[in-house]
C-alpha positions as CSV (number, residue, x, y, z in Angstrom):
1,X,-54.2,-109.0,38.0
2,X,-55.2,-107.2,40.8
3,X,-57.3,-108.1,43.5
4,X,-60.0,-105.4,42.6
5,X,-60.1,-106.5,38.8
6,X,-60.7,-110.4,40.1
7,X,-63.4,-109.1,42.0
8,X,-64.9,-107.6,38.9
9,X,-64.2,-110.4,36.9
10,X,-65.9,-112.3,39.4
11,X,-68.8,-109.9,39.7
12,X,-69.6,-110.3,35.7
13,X,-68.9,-114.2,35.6
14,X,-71.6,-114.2,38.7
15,X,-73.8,-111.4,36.9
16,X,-73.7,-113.8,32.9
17,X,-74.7,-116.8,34.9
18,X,-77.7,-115.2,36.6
19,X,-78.8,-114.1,33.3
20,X,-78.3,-117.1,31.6
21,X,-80.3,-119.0,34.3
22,X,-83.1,-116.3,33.7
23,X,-83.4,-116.6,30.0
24,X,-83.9,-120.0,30.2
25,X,-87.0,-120.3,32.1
26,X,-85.3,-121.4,35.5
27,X,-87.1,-120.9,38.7
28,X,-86.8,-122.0,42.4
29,X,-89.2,-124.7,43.4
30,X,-92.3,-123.5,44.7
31,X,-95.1,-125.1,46.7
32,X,-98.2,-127.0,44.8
33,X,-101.1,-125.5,44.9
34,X,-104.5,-127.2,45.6
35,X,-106.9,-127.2,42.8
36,X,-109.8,-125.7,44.8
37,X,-110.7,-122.2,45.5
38,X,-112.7,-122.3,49.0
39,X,-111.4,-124.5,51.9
40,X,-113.0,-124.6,55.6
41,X,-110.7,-125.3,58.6
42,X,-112.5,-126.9,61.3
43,X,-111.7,-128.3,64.5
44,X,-108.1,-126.8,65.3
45,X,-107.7,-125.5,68.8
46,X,-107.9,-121.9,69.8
47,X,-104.8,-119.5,69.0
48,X,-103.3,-122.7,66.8
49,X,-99.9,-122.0,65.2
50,X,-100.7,-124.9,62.8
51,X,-103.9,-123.4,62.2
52,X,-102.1,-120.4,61.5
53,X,-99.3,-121.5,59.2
54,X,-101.9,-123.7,57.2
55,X,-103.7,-120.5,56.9
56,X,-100.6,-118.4,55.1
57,X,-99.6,-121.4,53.1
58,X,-103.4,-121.3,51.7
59,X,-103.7,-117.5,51.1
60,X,-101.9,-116.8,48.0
61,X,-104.4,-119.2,45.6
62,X,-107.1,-120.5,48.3
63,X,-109.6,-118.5,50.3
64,X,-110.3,-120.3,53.7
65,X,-114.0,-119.6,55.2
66,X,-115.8,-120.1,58.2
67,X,-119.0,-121.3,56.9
68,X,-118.2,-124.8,55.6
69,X,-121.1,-124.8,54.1
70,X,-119.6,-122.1,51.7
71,X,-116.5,-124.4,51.1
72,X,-115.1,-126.9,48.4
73,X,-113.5,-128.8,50.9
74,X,-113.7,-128.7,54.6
75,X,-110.3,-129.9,56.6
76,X,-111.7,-131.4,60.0
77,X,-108.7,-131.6,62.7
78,X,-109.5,-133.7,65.5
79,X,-106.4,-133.2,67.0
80,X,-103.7,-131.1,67.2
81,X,-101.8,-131.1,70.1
82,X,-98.0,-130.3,71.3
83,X,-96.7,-133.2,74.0
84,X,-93.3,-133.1,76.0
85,X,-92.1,-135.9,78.3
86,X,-88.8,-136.9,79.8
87,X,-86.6,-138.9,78.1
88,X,-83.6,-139.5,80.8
89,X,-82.8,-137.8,83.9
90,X,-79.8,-138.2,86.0
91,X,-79.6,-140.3,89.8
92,X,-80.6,-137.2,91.0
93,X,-83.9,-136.2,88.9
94,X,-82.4,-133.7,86.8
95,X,-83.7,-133.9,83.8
96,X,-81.4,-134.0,80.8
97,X,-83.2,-135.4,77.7
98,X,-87.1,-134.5,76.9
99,X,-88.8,-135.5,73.8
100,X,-91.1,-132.8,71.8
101,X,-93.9,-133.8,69.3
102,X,-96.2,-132.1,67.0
103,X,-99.4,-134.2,66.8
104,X,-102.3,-133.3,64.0
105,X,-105.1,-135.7,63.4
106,X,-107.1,-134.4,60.2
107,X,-109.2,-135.5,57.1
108,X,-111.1,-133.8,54.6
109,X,-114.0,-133.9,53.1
110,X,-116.7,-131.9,51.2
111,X,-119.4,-130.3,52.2
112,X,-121.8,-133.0,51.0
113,X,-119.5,-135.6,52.8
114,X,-117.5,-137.3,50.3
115,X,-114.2,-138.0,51.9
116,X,-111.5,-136.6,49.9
117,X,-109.0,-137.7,52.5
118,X,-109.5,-140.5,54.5
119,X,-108.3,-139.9,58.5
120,X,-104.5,-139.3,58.9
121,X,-102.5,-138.7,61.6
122,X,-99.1,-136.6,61.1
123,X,-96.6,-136.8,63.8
124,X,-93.4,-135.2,63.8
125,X,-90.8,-136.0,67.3
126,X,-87.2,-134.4,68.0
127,X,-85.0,-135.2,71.2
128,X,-84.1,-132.1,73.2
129,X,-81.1,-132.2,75.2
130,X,-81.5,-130.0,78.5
131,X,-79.3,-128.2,81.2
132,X,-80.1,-125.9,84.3
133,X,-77.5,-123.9,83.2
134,X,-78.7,-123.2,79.6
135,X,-82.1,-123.2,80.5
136,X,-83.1,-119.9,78.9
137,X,-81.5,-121.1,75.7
138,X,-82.8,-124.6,75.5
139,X,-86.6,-123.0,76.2
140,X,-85.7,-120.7,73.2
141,X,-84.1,-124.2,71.3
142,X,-87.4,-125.8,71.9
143,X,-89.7,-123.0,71.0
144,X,-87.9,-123.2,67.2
145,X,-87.7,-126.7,67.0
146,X,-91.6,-127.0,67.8
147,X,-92.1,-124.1,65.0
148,X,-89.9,-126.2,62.4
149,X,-91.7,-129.4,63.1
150,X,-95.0,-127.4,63.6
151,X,-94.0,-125.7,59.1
152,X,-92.8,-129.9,58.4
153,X,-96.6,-130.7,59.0
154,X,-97.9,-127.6,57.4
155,X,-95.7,-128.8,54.2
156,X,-97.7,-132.4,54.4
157,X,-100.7,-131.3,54.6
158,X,-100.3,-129.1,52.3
159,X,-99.0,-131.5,50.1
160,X,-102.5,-133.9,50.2
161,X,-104.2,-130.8,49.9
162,X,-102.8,-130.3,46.3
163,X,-103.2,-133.8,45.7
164,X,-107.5,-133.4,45.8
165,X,-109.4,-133.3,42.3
166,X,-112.5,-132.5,42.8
């Protein structure tokens, strides 16, 4: 058999098996979705990128609003806040470990004030090794590593989210 005709073999095996999965109802795990049509997001700091990934995750099934008044449920952030501090440094102050975190404080609540979620703080910390020489790469390093952490909390919270019944 020829290398071309294994490749075709190959290609139908791969092409029957995507069908089969297909037929019987298989899908990739998606994301819960909260049982609520209106949310408010309060308290998150100017130009957030939390704010801002919260606010994608919402869109396909939940409308956010500014007026909380208007809302089902209004998600209050009283903090939310990136931190880096030196881990170890050489005899010479170099520095060559930081430690990055991703800080949210939230709860939610309606409009009337029931508390749906009582106050919860998420935190989410990584170790960053550093080098003058890399420097340029390690600030791009840390600028994904904060975005990752920054889509772990989104995930959470959108994971108590779901978890309201109103």
């Amino acid at each position: 058999m020829s290398s071309s005709d294994r490749r075709r073999a190959l290609g139908a095996i791969a092409a029957l098996g995507a069908l089969a999965l297909g037929g019987c109802g298989f899908q990739l795990r998606r994301p819960q979705q909260p049982s609520f049509e209106r949310i408010a997001l309060v308290g998150f700091r100017p130009k957030s990128t939390v704010g801002a990934a919260l606010r994608r995750a919402l869109e396909p099934g939940v409308h956010v609003v500014d007026v909380p008044a208007a809302a089902q449920v209004i998600l209050e952030v009283t903090e939310d806040r990136r931190e880096k501090s030196v881990v170890a440094s050489t005899s010479a102050a170099q520095v060559r470990e930081f430690e990055i975190r991703v800080r949210l404080h939230f709860s939610a609540r309606t409009p009337d004030g029931r508390e749906l979620i009582a106050p919860t703080e998420l935190l989410r910390e990584e170790d960053l090794s550093y080098s003058e020489k890399a420097a340029l790469a390690k600030q791009f390093e840390e600028a994904d590593l904060y975005r990752d952490m920054e889509n772990d909390i989104v995930i959470q919270v959108m994971r108590r989210l779901a978890a309201i019944r109103l």
